[in-house]
Biotite code that builds the C-alpha atoms (Angstrom):
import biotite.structure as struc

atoms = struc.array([
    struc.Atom([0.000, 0.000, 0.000], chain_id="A", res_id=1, res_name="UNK", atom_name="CA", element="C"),
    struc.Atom([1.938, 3.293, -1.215], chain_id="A", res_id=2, res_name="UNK", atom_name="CA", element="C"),
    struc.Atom([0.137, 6.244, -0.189], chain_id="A", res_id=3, res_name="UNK", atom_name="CA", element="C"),
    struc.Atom([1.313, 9.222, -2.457], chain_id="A", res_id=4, res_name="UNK", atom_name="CA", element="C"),
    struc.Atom([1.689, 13.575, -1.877], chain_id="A", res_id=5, res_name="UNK", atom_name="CA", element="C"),
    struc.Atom([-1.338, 14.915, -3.354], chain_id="A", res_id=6, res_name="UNK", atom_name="CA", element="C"),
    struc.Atom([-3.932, 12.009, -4.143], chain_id="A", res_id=7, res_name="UNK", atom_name="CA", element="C"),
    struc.Atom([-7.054, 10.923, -2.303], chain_id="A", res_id=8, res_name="UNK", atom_name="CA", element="C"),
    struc.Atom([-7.630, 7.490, -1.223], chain_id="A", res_id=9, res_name="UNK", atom_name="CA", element="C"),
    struc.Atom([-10.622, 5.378, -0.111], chain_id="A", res_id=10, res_name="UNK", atom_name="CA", element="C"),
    struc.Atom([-9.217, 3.336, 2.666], chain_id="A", res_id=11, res_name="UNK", atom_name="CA", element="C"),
    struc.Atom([-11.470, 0.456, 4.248], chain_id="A", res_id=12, res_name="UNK", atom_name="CA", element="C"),
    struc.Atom([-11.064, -2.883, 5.935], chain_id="A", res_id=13, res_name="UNK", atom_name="CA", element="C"),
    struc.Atom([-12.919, -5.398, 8.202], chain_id="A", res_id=14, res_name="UNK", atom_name="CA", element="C"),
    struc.Atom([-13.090, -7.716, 10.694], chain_id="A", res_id=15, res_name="UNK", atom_name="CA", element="C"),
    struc.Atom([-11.241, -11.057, 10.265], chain_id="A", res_id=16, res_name="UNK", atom_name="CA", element="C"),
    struc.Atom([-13.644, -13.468, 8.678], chain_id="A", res_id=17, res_name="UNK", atom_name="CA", element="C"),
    struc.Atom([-15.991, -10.340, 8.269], chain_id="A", res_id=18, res_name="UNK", atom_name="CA", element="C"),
    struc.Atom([-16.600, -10.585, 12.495], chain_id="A", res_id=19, res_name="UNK", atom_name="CA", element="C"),
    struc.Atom([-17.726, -7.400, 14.521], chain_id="A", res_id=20, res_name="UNK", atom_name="CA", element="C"),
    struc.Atom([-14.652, -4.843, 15.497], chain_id="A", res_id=21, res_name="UNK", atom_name="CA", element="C"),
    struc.Atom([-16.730, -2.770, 17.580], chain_id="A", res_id=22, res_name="UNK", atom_name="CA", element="C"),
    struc.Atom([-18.833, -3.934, 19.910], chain_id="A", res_id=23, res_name="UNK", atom_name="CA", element="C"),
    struc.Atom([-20.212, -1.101, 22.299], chain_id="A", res_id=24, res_name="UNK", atom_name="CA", element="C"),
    struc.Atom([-19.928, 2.710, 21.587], chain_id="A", res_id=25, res_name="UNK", atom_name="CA", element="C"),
    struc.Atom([-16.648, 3.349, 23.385], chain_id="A", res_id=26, res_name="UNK", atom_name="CA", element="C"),
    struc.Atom([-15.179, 1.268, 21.101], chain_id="A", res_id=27, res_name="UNK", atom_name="CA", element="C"),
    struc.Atom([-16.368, 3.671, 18.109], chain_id="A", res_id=28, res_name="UNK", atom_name="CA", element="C"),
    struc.Atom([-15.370, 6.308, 19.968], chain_id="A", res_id=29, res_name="UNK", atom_name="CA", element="C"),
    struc.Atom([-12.088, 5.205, 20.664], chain_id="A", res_id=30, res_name="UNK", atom_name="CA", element="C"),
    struc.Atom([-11.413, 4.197, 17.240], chain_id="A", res_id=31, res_name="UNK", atom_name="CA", element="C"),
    struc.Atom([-11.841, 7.439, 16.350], chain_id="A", res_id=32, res_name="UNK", atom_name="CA", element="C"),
    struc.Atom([-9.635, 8.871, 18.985], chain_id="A", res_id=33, res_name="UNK", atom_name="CA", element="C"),
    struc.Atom([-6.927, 6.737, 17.011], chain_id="A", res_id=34, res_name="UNK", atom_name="CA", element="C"),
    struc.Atom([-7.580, 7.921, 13.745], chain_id="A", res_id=35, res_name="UNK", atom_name="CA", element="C"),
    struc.Atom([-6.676, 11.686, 14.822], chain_id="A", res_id=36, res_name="UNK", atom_name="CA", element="C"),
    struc.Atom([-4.060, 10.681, 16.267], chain_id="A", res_id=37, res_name="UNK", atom_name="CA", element="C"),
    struc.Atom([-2.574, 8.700, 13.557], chain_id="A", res_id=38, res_name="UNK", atom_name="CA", element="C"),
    struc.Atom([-4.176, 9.898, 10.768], chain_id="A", res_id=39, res_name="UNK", atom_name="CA", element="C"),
    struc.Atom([-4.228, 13.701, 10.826], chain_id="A", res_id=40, res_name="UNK", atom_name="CA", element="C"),
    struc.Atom([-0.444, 14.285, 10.547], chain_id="A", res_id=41, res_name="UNK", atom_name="CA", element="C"),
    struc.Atom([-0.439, 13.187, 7.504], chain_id="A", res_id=42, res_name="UNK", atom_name="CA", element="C"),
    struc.Atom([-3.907, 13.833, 5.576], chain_id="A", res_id=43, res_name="UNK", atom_name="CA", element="C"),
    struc.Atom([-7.114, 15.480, 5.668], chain_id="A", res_id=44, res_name="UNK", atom_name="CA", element="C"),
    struc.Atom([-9.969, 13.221, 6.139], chain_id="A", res_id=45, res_name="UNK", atom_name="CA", element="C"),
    struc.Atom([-13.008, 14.274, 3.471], chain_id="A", res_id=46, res_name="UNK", atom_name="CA", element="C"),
    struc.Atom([-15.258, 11.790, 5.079], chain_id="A", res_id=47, res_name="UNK", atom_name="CA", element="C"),
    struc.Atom([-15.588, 8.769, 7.370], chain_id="A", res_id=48, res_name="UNK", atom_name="CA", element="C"),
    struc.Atom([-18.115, 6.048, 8.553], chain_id="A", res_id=49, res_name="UNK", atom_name="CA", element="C"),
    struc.Atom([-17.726, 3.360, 11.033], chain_id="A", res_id=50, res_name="UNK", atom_name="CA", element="C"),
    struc.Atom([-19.790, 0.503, 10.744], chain_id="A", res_id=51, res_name="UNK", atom_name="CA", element="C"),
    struc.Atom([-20.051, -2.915, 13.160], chain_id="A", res_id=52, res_name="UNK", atom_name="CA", element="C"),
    struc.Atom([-17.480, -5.372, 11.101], chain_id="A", res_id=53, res_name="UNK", atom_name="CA", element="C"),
    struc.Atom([-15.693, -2.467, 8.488], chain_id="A", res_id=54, res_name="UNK", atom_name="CA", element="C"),
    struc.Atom([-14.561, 1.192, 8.309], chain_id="A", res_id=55, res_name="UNK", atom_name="CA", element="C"),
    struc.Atom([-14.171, 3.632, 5.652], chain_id="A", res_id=56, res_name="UNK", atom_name="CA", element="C"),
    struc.Atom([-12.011, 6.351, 5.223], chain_id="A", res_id=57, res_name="UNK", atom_name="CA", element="C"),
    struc.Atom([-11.747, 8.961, 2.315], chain_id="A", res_id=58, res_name="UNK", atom_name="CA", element="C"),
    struc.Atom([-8.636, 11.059, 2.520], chain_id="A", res_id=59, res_name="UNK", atom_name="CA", element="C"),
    struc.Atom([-6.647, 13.742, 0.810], chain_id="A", res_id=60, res_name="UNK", atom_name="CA", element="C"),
    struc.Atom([-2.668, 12.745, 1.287], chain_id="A", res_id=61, res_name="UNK", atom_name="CA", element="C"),
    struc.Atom([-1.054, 16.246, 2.325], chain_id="A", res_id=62, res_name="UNK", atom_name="CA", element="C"),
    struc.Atom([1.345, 17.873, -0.503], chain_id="A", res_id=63, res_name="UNK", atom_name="CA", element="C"),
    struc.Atom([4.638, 19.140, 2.101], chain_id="A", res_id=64, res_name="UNK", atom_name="CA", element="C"),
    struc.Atom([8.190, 18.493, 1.855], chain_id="A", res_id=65, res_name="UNK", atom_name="CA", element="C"),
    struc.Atom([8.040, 16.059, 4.769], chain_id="A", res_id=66, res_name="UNK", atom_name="CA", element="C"),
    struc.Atom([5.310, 13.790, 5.677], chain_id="A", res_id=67, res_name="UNK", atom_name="CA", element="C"),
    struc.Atom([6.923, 12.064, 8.053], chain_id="A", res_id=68, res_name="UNK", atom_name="CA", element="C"),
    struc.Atom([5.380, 12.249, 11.521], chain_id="A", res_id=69, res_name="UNK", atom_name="CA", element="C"),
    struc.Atom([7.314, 11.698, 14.668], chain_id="A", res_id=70, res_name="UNK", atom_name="CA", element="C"),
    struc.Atom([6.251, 11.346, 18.878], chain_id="A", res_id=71, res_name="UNK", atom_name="CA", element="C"),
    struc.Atom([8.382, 12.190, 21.229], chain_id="A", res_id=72, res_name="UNK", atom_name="CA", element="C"),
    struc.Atom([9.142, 8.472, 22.019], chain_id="A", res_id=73, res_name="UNK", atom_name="CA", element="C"),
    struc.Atom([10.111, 8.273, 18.392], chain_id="A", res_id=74, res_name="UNK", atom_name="CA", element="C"),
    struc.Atom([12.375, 11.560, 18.550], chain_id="A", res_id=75, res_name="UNK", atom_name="CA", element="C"),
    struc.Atom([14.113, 9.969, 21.633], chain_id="A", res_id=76, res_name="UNK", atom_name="CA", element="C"),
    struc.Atom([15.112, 7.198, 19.033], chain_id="A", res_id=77, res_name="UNK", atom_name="CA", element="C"),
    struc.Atom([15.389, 9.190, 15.869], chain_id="A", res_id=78, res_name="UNK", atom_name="CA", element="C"),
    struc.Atom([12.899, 7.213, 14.212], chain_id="A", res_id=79, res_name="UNK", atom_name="CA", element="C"),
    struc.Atom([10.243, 8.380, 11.427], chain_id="A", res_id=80, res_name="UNK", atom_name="CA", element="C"),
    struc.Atom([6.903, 7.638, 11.096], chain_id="A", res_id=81, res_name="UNK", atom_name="CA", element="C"),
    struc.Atom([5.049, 7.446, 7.725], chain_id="A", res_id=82, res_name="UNK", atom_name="CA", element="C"),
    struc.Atom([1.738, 7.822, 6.972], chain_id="A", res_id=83, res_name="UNK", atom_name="CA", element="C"),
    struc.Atom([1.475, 3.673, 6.123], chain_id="A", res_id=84, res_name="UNK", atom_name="CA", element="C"),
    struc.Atom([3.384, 3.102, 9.153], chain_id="A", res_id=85, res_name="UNK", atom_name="CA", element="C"),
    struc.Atom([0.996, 4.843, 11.270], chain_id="A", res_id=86, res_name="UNK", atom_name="CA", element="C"),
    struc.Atom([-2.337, 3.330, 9.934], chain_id="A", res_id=87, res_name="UNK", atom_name="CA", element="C"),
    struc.Atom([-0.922, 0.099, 11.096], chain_id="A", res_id=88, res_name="UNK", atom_name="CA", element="C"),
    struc.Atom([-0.135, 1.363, 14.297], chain_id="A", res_id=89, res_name="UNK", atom_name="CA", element="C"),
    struc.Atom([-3.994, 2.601, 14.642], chain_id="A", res_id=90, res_name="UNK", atom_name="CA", element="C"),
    struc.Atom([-5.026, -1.017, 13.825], chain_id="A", res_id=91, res_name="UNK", atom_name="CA", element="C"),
    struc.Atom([-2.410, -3.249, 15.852], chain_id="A", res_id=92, res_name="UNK", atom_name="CA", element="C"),
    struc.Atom([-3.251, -0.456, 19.091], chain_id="A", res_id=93, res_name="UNK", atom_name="CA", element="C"),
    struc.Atom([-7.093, -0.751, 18.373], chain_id="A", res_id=94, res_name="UNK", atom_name="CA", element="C"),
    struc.Atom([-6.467, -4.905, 18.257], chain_id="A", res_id=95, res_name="UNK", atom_name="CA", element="C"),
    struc.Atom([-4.843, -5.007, 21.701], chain_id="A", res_id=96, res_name="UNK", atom_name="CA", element="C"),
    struc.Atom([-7.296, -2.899, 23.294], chain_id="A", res_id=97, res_name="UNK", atom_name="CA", element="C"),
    struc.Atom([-10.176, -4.752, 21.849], chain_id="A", res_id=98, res_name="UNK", atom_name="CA", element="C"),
    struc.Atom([-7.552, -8.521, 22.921], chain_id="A", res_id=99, res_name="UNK", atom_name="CA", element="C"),
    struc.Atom([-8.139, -7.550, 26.467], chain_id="A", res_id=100, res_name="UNK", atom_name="CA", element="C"),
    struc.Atom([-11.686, -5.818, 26.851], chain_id="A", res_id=101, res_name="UNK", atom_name="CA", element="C"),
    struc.Atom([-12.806, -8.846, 25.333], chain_id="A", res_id=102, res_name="UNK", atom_name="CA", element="C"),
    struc.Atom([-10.190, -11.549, 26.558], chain_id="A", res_id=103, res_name="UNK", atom_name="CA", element="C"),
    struc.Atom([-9.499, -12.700, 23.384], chain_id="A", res_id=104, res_name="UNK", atom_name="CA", element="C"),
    struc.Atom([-6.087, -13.463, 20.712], chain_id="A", res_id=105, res_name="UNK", atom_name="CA", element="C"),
    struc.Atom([-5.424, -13.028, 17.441], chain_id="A", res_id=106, res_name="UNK", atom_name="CA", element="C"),
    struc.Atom([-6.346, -10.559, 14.716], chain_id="A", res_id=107, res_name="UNK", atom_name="CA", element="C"),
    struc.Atom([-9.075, -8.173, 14.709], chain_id="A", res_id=108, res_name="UNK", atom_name="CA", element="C"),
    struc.Atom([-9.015, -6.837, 10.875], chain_id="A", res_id=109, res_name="UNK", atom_name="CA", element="C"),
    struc.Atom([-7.694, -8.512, 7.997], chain_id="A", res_id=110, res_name="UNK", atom_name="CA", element="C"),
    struc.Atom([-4.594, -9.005, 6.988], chain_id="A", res_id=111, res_name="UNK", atom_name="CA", element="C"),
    struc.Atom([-4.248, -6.416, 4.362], chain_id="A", res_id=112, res_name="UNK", atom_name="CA", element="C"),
    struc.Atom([-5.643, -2.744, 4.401], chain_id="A", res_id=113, res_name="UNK", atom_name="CA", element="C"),
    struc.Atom([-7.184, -1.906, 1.548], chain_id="A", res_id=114, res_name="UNK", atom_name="CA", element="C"),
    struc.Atom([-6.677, 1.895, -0.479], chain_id="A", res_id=115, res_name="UNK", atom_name="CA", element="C"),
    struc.Atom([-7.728, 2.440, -3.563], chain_id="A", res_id=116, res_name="UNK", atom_name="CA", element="C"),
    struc.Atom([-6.690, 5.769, -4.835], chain_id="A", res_id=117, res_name="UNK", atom_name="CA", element="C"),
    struc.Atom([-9.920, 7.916, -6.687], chain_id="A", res_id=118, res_name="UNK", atom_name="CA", element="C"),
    struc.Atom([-7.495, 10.418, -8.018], chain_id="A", res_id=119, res_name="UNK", atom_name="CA", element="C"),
    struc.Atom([-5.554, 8.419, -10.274], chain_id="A", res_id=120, res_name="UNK", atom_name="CA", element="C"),
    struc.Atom([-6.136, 10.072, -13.351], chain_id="A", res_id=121, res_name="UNK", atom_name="CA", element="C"),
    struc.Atom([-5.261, 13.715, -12.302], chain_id="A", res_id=122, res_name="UNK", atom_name="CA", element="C"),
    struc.Atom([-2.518, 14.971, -9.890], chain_id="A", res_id=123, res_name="UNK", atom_name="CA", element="C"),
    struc.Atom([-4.756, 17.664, -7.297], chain_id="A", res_id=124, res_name="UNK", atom_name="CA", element="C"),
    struc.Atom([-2.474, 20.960, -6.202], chain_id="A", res_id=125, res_name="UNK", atom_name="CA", element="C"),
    struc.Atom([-3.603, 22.485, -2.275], chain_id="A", res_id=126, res_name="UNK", atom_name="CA", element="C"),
    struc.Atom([-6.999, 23.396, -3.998], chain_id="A", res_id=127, res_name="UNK", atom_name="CA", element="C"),
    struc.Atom([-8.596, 21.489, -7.207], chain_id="A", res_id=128, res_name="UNK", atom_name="CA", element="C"),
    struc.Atom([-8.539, 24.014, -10.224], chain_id="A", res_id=129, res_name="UNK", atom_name="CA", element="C"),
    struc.Atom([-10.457, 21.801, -12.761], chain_id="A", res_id=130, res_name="UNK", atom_name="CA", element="C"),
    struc.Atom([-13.670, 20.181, -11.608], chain_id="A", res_id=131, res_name="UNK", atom_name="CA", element="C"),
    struc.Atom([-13.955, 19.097, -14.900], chain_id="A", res_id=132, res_name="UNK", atom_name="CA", element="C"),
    struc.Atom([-10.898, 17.274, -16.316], chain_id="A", res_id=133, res_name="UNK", atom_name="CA", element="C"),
    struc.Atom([-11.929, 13.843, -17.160], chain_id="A", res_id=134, res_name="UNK", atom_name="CA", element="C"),
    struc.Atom([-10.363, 10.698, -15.857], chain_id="A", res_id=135, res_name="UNK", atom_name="CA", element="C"),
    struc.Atom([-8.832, 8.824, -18.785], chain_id="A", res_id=136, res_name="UNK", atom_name="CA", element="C"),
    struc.Atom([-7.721, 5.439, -16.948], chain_id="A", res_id=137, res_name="UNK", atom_name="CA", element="C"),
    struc.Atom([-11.014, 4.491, -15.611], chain_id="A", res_id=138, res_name="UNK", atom_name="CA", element="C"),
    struc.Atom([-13.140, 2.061, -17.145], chain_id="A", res_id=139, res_name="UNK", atom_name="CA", element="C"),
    struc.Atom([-15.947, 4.614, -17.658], chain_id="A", res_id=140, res_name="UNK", atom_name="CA", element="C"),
    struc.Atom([-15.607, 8.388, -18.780], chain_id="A", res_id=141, res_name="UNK", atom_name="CA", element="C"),
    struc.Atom([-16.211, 10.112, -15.790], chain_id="A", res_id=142, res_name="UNK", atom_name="CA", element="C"),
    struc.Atom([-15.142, 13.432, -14.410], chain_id="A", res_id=143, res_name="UNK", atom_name="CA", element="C"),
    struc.Atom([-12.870, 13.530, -11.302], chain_id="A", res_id=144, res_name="UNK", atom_name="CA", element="C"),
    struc.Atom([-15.794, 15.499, -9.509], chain_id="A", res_id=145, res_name="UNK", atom_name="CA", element="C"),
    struc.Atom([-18.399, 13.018, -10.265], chain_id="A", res_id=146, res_name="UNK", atom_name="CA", element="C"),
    struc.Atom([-15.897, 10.237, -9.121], chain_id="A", res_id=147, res_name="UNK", atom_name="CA", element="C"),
    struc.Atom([-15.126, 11.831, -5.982], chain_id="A", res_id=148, res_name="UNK", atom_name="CA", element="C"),
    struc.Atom([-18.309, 12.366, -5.480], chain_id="A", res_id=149, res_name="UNK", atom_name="CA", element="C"),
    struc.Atom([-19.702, 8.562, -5.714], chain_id="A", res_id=150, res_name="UNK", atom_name="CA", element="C"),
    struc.Atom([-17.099, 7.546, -3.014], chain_id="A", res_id=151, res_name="UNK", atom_name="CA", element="C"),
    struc.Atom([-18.715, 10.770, -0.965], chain_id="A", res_id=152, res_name="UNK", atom_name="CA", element="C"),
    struc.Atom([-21.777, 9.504, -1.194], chain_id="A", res_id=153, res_name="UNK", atom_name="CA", element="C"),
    struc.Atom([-21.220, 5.009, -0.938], chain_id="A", res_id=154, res_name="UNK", atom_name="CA", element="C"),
    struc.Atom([-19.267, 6.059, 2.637], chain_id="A", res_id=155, res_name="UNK", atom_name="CA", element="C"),
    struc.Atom([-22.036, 8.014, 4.072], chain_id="A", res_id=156, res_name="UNK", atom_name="CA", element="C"),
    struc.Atom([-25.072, 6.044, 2.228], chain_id="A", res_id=157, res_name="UNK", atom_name="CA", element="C"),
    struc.Atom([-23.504, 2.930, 3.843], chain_id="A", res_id=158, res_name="UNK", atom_name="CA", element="C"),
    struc.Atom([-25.373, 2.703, 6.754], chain_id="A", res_id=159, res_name="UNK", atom_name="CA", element="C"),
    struc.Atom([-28.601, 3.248, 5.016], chain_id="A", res_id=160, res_name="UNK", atom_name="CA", element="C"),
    struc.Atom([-27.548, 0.836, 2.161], chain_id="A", res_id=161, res_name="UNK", atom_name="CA", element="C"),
    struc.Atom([-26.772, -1.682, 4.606], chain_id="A", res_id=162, res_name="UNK", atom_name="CA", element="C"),
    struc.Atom([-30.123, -1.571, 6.658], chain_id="A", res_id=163, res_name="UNK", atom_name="CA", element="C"),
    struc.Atom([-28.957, -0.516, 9.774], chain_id="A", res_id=164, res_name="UNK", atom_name="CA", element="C"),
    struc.Atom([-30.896, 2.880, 9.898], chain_id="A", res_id=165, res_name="UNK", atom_name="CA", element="C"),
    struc.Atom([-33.272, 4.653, 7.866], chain_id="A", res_id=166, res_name="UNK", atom_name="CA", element="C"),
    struc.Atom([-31.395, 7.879, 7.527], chain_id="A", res_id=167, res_name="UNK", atom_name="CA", element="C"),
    struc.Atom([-28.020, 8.578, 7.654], chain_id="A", res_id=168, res_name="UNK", atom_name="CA", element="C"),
    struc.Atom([-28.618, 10.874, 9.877], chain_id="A", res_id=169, res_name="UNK", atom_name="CA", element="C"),
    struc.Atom([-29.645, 8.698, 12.665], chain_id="A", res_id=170, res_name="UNK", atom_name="CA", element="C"),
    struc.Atom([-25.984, 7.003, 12.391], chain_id="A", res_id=171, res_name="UNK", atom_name="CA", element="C"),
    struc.Atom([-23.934, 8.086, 15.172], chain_id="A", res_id=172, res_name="UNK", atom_name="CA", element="C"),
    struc.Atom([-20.576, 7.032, 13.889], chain_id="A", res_id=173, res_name="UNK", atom_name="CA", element="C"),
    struc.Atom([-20.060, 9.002, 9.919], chain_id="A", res_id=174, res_name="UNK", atom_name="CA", element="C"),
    struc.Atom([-19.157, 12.315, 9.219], chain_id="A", res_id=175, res_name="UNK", atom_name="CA", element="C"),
    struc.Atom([-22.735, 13.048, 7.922], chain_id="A", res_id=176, res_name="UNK", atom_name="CA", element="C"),
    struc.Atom([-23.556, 14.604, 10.713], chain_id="A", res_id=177, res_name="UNK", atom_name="CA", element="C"),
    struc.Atom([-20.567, 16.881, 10.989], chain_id="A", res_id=178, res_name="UNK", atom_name="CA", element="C"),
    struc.Atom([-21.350, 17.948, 7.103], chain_id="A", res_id=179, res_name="UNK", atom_name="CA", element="C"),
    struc.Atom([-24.484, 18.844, 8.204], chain_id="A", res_id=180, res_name="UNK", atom_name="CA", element="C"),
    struc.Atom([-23.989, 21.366, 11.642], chain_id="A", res_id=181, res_name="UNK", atom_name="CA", element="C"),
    struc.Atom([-25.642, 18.432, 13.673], chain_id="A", res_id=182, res_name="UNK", atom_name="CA", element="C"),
    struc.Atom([-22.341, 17.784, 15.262], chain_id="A", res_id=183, res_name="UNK", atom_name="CA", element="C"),
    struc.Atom([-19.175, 19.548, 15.256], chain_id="A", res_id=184, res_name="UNK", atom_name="CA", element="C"),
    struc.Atom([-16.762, 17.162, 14.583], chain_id="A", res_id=185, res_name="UNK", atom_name="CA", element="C"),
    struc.Atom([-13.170, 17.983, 14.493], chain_id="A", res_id=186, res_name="UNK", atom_name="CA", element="C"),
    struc.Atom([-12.153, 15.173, 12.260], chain_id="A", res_id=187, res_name="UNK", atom_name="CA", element="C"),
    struc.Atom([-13.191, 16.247, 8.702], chain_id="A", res_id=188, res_name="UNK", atom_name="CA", element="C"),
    struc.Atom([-11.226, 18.824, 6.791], chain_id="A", res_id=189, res_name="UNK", atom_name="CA", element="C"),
    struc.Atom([-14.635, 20.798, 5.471], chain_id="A", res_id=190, res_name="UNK", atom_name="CA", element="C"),
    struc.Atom([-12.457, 23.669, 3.696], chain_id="A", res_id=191, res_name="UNK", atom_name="CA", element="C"),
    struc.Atom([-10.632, 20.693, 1.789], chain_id="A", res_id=192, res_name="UNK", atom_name="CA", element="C"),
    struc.Atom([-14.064, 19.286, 0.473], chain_id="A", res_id=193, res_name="UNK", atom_name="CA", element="C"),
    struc.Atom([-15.631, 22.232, -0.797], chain_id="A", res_id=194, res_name="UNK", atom_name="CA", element="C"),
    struc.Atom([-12.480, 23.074, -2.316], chain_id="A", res_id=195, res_name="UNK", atom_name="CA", element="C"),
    struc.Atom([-12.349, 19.766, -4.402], chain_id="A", res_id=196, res_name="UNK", atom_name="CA", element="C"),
    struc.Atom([-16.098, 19.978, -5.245], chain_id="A", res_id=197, res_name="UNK", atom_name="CA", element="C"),
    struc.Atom([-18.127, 17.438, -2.515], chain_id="A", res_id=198, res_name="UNK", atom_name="CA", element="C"),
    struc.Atom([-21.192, 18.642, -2.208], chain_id="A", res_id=199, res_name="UNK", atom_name="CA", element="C"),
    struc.Atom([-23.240, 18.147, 0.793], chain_id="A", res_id=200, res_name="UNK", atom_name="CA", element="C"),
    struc.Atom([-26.353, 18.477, -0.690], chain_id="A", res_id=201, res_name="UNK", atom_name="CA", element="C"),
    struc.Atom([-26.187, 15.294, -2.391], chain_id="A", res_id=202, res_name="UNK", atom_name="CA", element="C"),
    struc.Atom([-26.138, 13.484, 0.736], chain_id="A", res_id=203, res_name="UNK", atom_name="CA", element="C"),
    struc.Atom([-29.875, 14.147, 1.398], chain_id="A", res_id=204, res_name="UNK", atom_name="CA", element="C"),
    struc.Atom([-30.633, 12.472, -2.093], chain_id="A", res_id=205, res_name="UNK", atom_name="CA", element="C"),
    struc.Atom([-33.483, 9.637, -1.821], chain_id="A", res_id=206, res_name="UNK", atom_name="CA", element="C"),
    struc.Atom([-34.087, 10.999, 2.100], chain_id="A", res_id=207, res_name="UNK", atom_name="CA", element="C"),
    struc.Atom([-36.034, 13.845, 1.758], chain_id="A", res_id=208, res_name="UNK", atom_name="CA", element="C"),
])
């Protein structure tokens, strides 16, 4: 997994032979404790959902002449941390907490992280001048807007699509409900998604 300067990536996994990962709202809550912490060094995070047995992430990979993010344990040792190094961190430190709430061994997630990169056919600068330069690698002609877009929309649809509420709204654990003033969540980079294009509105489609 080679997370590059200047791309966004939908990253998602789930639990080992598709089991739970969280089981009661403090572990949500402390996922999401780890994500800022490991996460936000390095990217901006466009949009999120957490769901029983998988998570999604949608993130904008920082352009700066050093992503490398170091703790003061890691200082002490002069060792750097990447932005791949640290997402396994989040899930190894989320595994052994979840190990010895629940008394159990052995992985939590599954082996391999997936991140599939939704900017592929486009490099972005700070802010997106082109909302309308097509993607020429994908399989369909499609415009890096609409593309982002459909990833916007599958992360915070999932709960709906999945039948766990009726509204996305009444999901605790996504950024819909930062997007939308109901919350504010410190998590998503809002500035970053209106400059790219994301627009909220479509959030609300097939829910009004």
């Amino acid at each position: 997994m080679i997370l590059e300067q200047g791309h966004i990536y939908h990253i998602y996994n789930q639990g080992n032979n598709r089991q739970k990962i969280f089981f009661n709202r403090e572990n949500y809550l402390f996922f999401l404790k780890k994500i800022g912490e490991h996460i936000l060094p390095f990217a901006d995070i466009l949009a999120w959902c957490l769901m029983p047995n998988h998570f999604h992430l949608m993130i904008y990979v920082r352009e700066s002449d050093d992503l490398t993010h170091r703790t003061e344990s890691e200082a002490l040792t002069n060792t750097d941390k990447t932005l791949n190094d640290s997402i396994g961190v989040l899930l190894r430190s989320y595994t052994r907490a979840i190990n010895k709430q629940r008394n159990t061994t052995g992985s939590v997630f599954r082996k391999k992280t997936k991140a599939e990169c939704i900017s592929k056919g486009f490099t972005l600068s700070e802010t997106l001048t082109n909302q309308n330069e097509t993607l020429t690698n994908k399989d369909e002609t499609i415009t890096d807007k609409e593309y982002l877009q459909t990833c916007f929309d599958y992360i915070h649809q999932n709960p709906t699509k999945s039948g766990l509420v009726a509204h996305p709204e009444k999901w605790e654990f996504s950024s819909w409900l930062d997007y939308y003033g109901i919350r504010n969540g410190k998590l998503i980079n809002r500035e970053r998604a209106t400059a790219l294009g994301l627009d909220m509105r479509h959030l609300s489609e097939g829910f009004t």
